[in-house]
C-alpha positions in Angstrom: -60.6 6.2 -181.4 -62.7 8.0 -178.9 -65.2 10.7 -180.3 -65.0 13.9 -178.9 -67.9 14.4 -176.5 -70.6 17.8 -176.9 -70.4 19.9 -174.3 -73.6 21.0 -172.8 -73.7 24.0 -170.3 -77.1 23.8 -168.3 -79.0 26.6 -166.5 -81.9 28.2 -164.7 -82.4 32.0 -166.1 -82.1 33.8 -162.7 -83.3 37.6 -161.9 -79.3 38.7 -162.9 -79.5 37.4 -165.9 -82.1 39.1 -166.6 -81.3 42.7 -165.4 -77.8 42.2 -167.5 -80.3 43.9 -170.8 -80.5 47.2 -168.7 -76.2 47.4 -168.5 -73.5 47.0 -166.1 -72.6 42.9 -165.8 -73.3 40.4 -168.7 -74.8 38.5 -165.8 -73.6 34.9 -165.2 -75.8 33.2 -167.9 -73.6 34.8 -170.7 -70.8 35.8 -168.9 -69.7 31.7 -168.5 -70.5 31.2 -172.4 -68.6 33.9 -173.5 -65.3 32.7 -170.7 -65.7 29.0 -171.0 -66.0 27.1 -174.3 -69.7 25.3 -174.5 -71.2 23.6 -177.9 -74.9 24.5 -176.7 -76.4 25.9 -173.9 -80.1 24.8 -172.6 -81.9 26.8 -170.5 -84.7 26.8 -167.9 -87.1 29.9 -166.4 -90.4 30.2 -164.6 -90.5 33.8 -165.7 -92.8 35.6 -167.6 -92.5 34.8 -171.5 -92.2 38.6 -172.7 -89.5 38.9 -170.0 -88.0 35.8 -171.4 -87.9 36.3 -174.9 -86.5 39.9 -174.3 -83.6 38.5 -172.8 -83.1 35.4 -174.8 -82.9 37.9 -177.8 -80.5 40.0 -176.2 -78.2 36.9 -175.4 -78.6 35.5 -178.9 -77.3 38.9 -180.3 -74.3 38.9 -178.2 -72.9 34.8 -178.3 -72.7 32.4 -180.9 -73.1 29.8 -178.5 -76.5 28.0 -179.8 -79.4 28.0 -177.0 -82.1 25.8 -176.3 -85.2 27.6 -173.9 -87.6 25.3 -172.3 -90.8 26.8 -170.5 -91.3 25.4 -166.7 -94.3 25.6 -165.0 -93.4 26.1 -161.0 -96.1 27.6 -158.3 -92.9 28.2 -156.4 -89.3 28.6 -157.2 -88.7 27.3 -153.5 -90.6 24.4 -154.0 -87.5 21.8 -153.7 -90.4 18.7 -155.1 -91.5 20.6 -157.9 -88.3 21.5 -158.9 -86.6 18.6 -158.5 -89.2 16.7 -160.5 -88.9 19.2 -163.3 -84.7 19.4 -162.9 -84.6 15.6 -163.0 -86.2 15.5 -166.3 -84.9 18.2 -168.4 -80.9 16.4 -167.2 -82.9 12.7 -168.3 -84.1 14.2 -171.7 -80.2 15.7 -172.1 -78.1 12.9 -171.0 -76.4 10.8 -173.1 -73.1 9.2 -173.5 -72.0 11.4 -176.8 -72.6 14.8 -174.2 -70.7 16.0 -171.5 -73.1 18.1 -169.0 -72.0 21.1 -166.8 -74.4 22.7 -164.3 -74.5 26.7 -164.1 -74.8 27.0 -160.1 -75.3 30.6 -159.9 -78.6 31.5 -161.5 -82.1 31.0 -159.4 -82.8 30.2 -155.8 -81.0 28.0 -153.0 -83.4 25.3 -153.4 -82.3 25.2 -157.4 -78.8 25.0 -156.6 -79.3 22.6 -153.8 -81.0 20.1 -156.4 -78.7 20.8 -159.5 -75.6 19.4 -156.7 -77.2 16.8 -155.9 -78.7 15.5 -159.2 -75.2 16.0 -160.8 -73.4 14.2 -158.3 -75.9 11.5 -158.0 -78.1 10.4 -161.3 -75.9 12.2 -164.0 -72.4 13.0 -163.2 -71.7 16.9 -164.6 -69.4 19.4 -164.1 -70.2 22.4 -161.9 -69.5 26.2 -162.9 -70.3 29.3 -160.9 -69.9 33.1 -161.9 -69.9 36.2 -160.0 -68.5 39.5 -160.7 -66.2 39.1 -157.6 -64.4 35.7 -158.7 -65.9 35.6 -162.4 -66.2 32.2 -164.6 -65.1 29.5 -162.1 -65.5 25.7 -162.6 -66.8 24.4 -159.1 -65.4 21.5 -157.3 -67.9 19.9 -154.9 -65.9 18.8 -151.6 -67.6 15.1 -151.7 -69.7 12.4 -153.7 -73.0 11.6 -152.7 -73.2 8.2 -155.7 -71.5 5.6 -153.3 -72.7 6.6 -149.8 -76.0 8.6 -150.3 -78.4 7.3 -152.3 -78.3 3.6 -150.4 -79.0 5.1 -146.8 -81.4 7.7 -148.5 -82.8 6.2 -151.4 -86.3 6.1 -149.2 -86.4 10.5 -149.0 -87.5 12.2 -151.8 -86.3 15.9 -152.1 -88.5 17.7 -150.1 -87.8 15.5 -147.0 -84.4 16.1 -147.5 -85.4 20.0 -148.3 -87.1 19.7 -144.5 -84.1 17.7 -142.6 -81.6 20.3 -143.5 -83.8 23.1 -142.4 -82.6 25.2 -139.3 -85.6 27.8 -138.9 -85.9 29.0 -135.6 -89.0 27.6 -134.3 -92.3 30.3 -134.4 -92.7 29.8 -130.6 -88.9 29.6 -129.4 -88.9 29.9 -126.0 -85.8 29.4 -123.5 -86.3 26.2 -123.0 -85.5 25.8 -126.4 -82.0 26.8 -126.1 -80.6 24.0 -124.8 -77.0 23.8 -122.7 -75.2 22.8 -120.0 -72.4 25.9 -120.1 -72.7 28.1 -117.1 -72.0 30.9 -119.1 -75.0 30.1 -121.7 -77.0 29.2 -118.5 -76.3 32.8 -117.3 -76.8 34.4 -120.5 -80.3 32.7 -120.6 -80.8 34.4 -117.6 -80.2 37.8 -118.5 -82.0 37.2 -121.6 -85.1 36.3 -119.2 -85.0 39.5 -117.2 -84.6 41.7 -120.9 -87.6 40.3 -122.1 -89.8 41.4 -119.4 -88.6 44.9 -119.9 -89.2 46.9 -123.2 -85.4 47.7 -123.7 -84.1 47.4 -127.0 -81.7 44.6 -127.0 -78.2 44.3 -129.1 -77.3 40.3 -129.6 -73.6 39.7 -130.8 -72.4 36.3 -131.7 -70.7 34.8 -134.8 -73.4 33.1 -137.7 -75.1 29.6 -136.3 -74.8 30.9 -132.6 -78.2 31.3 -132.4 -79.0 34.9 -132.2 -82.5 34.4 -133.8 -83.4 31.8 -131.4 -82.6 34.1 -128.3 -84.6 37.3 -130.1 -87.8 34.8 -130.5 -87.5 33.4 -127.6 -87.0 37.7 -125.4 -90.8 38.2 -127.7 -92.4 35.5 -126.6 -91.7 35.8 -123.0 -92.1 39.4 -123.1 -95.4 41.8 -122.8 -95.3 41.4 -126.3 -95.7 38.0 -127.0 -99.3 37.9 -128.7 -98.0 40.5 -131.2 -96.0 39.7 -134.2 -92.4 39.1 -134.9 -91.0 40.7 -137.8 -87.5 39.3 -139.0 -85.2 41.0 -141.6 -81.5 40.7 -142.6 -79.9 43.7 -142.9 -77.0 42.5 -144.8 -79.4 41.3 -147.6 -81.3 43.9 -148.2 -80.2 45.7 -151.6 -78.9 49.3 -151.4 -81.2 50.7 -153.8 -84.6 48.9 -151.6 -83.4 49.5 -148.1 -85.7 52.2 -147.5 -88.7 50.5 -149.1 -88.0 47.6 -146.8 -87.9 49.5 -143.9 -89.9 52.0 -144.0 -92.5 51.2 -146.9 -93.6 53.1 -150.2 -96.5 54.5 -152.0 -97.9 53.2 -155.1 -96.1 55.3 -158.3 -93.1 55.6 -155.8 -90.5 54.1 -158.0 -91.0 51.9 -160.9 -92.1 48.9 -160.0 -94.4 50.3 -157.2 -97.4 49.1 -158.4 -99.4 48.9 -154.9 -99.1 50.7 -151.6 -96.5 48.8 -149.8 -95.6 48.6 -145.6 -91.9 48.4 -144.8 -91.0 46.1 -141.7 -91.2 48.8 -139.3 -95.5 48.7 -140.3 -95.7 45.1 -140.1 -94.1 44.9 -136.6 -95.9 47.7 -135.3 -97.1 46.6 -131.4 -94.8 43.7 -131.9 -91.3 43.1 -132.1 -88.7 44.2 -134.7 -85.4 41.7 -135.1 -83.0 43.2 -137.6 -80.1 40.7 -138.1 -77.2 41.7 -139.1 -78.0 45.1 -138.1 -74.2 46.1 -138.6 -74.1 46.1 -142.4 -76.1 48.7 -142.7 -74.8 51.8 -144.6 -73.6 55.0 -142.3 -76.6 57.1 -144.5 -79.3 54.3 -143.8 -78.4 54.5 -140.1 -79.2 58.1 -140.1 -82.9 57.6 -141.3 -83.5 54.5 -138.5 -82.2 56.7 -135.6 -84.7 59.3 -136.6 -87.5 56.5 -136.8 -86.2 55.2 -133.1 -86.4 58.9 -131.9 -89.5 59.6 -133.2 -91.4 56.6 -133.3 -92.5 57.4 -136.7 -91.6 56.5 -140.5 -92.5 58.3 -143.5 -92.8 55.8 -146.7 -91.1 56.1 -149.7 -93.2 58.6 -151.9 -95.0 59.6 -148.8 -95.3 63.8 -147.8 -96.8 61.9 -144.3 -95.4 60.4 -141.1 -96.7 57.0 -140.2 -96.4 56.5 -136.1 -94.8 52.8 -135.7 -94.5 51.4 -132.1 -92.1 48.2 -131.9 -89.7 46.8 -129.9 -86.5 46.5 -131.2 -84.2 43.3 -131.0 -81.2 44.0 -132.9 -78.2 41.1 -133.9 -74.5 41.0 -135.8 -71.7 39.6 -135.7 -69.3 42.4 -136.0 -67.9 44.7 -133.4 -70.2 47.6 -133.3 -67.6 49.4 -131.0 -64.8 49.1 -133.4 -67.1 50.2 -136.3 -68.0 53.6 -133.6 -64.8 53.9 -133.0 -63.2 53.8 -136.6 -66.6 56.2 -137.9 -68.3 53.7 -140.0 -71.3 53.6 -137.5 -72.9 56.6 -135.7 -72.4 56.4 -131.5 -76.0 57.6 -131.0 -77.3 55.0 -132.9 -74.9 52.4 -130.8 -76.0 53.8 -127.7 -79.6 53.4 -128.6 -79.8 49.8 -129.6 -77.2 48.6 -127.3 -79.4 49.0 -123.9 -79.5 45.4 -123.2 -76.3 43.5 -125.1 -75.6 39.7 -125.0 -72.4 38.0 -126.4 -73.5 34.5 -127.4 -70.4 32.4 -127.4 -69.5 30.0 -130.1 -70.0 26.8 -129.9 -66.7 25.8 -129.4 -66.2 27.7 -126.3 -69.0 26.4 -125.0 -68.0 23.3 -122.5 -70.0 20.2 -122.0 -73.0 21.3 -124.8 -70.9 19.7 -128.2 -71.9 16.1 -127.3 -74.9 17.3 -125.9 -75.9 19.2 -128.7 -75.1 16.2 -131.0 -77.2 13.8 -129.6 -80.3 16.3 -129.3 -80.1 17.1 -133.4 -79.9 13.7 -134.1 -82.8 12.9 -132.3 -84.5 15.7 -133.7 -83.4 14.5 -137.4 -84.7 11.1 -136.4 -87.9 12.8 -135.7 -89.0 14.0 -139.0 -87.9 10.7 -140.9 -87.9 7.6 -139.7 -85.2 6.4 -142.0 -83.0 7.9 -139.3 -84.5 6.5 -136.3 -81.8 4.5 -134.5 -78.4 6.0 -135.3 -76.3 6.5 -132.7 -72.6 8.5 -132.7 -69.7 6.2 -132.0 -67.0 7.1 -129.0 -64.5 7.8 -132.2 -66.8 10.1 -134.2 -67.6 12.2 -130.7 -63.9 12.4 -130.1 -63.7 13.9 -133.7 -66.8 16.5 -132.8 -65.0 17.4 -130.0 -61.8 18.2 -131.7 -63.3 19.8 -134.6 -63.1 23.7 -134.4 -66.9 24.3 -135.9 -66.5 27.7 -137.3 -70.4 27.4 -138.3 -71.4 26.9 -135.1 -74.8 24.8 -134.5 -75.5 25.0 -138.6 -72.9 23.2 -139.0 -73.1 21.0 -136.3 -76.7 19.7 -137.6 -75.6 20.2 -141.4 -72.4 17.7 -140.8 -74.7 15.3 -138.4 -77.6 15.0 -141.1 -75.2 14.1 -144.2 -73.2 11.9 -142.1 -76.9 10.0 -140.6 -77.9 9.6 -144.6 -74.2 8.3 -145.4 -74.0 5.7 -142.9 -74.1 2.4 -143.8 -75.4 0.8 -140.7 -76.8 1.9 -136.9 -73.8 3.9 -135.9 -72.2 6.8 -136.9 -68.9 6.1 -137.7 -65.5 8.5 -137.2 -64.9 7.8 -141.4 -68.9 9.2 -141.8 -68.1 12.4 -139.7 -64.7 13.1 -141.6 -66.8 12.4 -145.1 -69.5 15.0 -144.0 -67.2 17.5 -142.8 -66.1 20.5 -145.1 -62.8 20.9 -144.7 -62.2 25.2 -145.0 -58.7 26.8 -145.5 -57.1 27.6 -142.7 -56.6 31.4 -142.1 -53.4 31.8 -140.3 -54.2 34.0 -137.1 -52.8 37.1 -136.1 -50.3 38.3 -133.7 -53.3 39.1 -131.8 -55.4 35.8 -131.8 -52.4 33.1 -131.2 -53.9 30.2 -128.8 -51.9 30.7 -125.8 -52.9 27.6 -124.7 -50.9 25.9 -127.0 -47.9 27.9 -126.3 -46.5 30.9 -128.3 -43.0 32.3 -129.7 -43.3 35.7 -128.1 -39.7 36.7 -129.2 -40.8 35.8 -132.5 -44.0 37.6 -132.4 -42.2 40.7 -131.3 -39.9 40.0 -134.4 -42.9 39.8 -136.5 -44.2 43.1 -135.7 -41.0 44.9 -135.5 -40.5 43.9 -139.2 -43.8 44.9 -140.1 -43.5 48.5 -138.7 -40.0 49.0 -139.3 -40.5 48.5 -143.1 -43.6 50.4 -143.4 -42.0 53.4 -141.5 -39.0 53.0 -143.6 -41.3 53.3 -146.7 -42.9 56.2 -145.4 -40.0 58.1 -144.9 -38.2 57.4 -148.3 -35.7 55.8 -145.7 -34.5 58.6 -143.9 -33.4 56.7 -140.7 -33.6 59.7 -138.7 -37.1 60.2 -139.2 -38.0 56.9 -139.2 -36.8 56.2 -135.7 -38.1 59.5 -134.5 -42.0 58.0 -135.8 -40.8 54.6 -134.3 -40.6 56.5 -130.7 -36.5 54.8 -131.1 -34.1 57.7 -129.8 -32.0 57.9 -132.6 -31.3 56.4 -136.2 -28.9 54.0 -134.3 -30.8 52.4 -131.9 -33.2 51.9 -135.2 -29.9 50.2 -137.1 -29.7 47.7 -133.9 -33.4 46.7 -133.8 -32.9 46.6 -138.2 -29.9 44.5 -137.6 -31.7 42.0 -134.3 -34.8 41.1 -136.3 -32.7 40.7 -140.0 -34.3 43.1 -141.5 -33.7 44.1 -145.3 
């Protein structure tokens, strides 16, 4: 008779787990060991010990789960060498064949997670589970195996190698020639892009993520008057609600708590230079009245501060929504749209753009090949490019090189096979487009569409009204409460 395995729940203590002792969330650390059922728990941190024990009290107070702390010393929590070394231990010390191990995904940095996945799926097979306080305690299933296909072709690359290959920073001195294509419309876009940069116009770049808005703002700076001065990057969409200001605009020691120096916000650090804020449209209606004042000015005033600093940047600004829908529906200010948008480029995505797939496949394999030698040599077979060609690459050029590098470290021999590009691909769920976004070019049903929203309208209007026919064609624009009984009765309507 088998014995029943322990069940081991393994973890980094992240930042959230940590602000879970001031209130609100139980942060994911305790919020998986009170959902899922766990015989012990052992944890990792590189905080500081006081900050540590404060919470590891807290969490022994509320679970009965019994927990095992362990002490790592890091010099970064980025560092994907140290932290694999340190990763690869603790899971050696733990495994054994009388313990079943689950990973905790959520906790720490990206380079954490990224070597949890792929120790687990490699040296010591464990379950994954991930937390959040949109989709709670979740048991993650990770969309391939790396055991049989990865660590012969890459048993040569230690982490940090792989930490570098997979790596899609926009090069410090980008230029145009860096942005490589063969679509007239890119070609023309590069163009424009040229004849921005020489002017001091702020610049609005709209493309979908991986289209490679960064590489277009670096490249405006550096051939712009501007060039020698520095290039300040920040992602609007990350910043936290409660620090946008402080980002931006900066903040005097004693500001806040926390404020423990005089700090400058990105508008400082890029004065004389250039200012790129990515996905510019995220921020909040009452932040966007503080940065028109800034652009309008040409001063800040830092958080704490009773004094205006004078900034002077150029402005480069990217997203990937429709700022004119967000004007038009209220959730962004029209004098701030106006302001940005002086020069506006629509990068396409990749897979409108003709003849640079293929093109773009061979370039980021060569580039792979490059930084590790192991991957010198591999070449795409005619089936794998007809499967790049077909594929709809909703993450554009991340993807793209993502999907080449695991497939390049999963091949067996010289060429990339069609079987390595459908193992490396993630396969999304398909979202079922609208009325609005049908491909005509595979030919549509427009009888059937009509049906669709006639049935959608009719229904609604007929729930607005209580069902009072009369008034519900009269909202319809229908002439009467008959003609609304025909179109009812046309498109089966309940």
């Amino acid at each position: 008779m088998n014995s029943v395995k322990s069940k081991i729940l393994i973890s980094w203590v992240g930042g959230n787990d940590l602000k879970a002792m001031e209130g609100g969330t139980a942060g994911p650390i305790a919020e998986t060991l009170e959902k899922a059922s766990f015989d012990a728990a052992e944890l990792l941190y590189n905080y500081p010990e006081e900050q540590v024990q404060s919470y590891l009290s807290w969490l022994k107070a509320r679970i009965t789960v019994p927990i095992q702390e362990y002490a790592v010393k890091l010099t970064s929590p980025v560092d994907f060498g140290e932290i694999y070394q340190q990763a690869d231990k603790h899971l050696a010390r733990v495994n054994s064949a009388s313990k079943e191990l689950s990973i905790l995904l959520s906790p720490g940095t990206p380079a954490m997670q990224a070597v949890w996945i792929l120790l687990g799926k490699t040296r010591y097979p464990c379950r994954f589970y991930q937390a959040s306080i949109e989709q709670g305690v979740q048991e993650v299933d990770i969309p391939f195996d790396l055991s049989a296909e990865y660590i012969p072709a890459a048993r040569d690359l230690n982490s940090l190698k792989i930490s570098q290959l997979a790596v899609t920073e926009v090069p410090i001195g980008a230029a145009f020639d860096n942005i490589i294509t063969r679509n007239p419309r890119m070609q023309t876009l590069k163009a424009q892009a040229q004849i921005l940069a020489e002017r001091e116009v702020p610049v609005l770049i709209y493309g979908e993520t991986g289209t490679g808005k960064e590489l277009f703002a670096r490249a405006i700076h550096n051939a712009g008057p501007r060039a020698n001065m520095s290039f300040v990057a920040v992602n609007c969409g990350a910043i936290p609600t409660e620090l946008v200001d402080s980002i931006l605009f900066g903040h005097k020691k004693g500001a806040f708590t926390g404020a423990t120096s005089d700090e400058p916000g990105v508008f400082q650090q890029a004065s004389g230079g250039t200012l790129f804020l990515d996905e510019f449209g995220e921020l909040e209606p009452s932040v966007q009245v503080r940065l028109l004042r800034v652009l309008q000015d040409g001063s800040c005033r830092p958080v704490g501060s009773i004094e205006e600093q004078e900034v002077d940047i150029r402005l480069i600004t990217a997203t990937h929504r429709n700022l004119m829908e967000a004007v038009a529906d209220g959730t962004f200010r029209e004098d701030l749209f106006y302001r940005v948008a002086v020069g506006v480029l629509h990068l396409p995505p990749l897979r409108e753009r003709e003849g640079d797939l293929l093109l773009l496949a061979e370039i980021l394999l060569s580039v792979l090949a490059e930084k590790d030698t192991g991957l010198k040599h591999k070449n795409i077979s005619p089936n794998a490019k007809n499967i790049i060609l077909s594929h709809p690459w909703q993450g554009n050029v991340r993807e793209l090189q993502s999907t080449l590098l695991r497939s390049a470290l999963w091949c067996q021999g010289k060429t990339i096979t069609a079987s390595d590009i459908r193992q490396a691909l993630f396969q999304m769920p398909e979202k079922e487009p609208s009325v609005l976004e049908k491909d005509v070019a595979q030919g549509i049903d427009i009888q059937s569409i009509m049906g669709d929203v006639a049935r959608i309208y009719i229904r609604r209007t007929l729930e607005y009204t209580g069902h009072n026919k009369t008034r519900a064609a009269k909202l319809l624009g229908l002439k009467n409460y008959q003609t609304l009984n025909n179109w009812i009765e046309k498109y089966h309507i309940s």
